[in-house]
Phi, psi and omega in degrees: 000106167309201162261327137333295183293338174254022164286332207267317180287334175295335202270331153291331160305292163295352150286304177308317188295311160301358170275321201278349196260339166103011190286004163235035144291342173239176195312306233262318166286340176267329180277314165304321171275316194298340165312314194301312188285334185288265185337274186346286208279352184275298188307285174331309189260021122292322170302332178280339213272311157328325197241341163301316195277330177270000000 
């Protein structure tokens, strides 16, 4: 497991928490998850790219 994937699972961990805690009901918790997910899919497709490359 590289450094991608678990950049990218801490940042899907912390998106669930923050789903699960109701915090994007406000502007500053709806902006941290769209970062949050937003991170994910960015660290994922560097790790499949990555992991491609070798």
């Amino acid at each position: 497991m590289n450094k991608y994937y678990m950049v990218a699972i801490v940042a899907i961990i912390l998106s669930v928490v923050l789903l699960f805690t109701s915090a994007y009901e406000t502007k500053v918790g709806a902006v941290m998850l769209a970062i949050c997910v937003g991170a994910f899919v960015k660290f994922t497709a560097d790790g499949v790219l990555s992991t491609a490359k070798k």
